[in-house]
N, C-alpha and C positions, 0 to 999 in steps of 0.2 A: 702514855709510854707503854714498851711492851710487857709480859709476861718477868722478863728480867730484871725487872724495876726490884723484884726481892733480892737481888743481887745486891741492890745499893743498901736497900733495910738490911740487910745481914752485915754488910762492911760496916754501917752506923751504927750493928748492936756491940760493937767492938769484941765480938764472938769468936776468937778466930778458929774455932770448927765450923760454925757458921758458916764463913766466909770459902773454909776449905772445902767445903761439901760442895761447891759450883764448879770446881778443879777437877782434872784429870791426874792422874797417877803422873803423867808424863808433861805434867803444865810449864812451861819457861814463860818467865814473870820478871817484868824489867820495871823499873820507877825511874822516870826522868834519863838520866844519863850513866845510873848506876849497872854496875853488873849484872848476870841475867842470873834470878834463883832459877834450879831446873827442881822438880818433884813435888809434890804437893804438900807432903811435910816437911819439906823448908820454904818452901811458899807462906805453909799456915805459921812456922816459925818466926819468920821476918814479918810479918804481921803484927805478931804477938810481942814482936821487940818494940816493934813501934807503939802500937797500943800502951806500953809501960810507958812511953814517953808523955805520953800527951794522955789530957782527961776527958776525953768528950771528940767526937767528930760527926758530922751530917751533912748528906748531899743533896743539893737542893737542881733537880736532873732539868738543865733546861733545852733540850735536844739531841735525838736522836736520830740515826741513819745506821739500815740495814742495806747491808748487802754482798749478798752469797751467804759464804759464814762469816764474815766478819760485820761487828758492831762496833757502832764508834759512837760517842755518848758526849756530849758538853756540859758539864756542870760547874758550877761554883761547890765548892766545898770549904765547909766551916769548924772549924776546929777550935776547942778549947784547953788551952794550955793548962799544966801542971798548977799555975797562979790564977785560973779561974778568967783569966783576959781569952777574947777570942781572936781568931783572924780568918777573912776568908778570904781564898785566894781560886781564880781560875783553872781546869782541868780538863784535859780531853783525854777519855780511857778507851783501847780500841781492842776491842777483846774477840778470838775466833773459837767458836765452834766447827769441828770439821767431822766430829763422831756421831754415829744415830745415838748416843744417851743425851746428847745436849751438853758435855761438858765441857768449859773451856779448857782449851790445849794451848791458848796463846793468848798472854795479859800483859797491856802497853799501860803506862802514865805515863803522859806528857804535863809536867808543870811543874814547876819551881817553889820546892817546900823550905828555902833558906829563910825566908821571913819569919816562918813558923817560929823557927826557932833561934831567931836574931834577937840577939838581947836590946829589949823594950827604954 
């Protein structure tokens, strides 16, 4: 994988400065079919909501494809619930760089987090 691969280790530290720190001031950040957060501290915000939900998350990165600035990444991602049960579900995140610092300015997920949280 590339250099970015700390991208995933930072989402999994459930850090969300971490995670803010790969962001542009001016980042728009979409999850599945939700609304678009625009700025980096509502980005790191909605992170940090979600993180309170859930106790645990790790991506296990099983391909990637660059090209131009945009990256598009396939993983399985596993999450551990509030009750210690896990589930892992599919994911394609396609994120762009278009700045010389290397920051993203544009962060896609595609995948369906309803099971996560579908009563067991």
């Amino acid at each position: 994988m590339s250099a970015r691969t700390g991208l995933f280790a930072d989402i999994d530290s459930m850090d969300p400065d971490a995670f803010a720190a790969h962001l542009a001031d001016d980042v728009r950040f979409v999850f599945g079919n939700g609304e678009p957060v625009v700025g980096r501290p509502a980005v790191r915000d909605t992170w940090a909501s979600f993180c309170d939900a859930i106790a645990g998350v790790s991506h296990e990165l099983i391909e990637q494809w660059d090209e131009g600035p945009a990256t598009i990444v396939e993983s399985t991602v596993t999450y551990t619930r509030q009750d210690a049960s896990t589930i892992s579900l599919p994911v394609v995140t396609i994120y762009r760089t278009v700045r010389a610092d290397g920051l993203i300015e544009d962060y896609r997920i595609f995948m369906d987090v309803a099971p996560l949280f579908a009563a067991g």
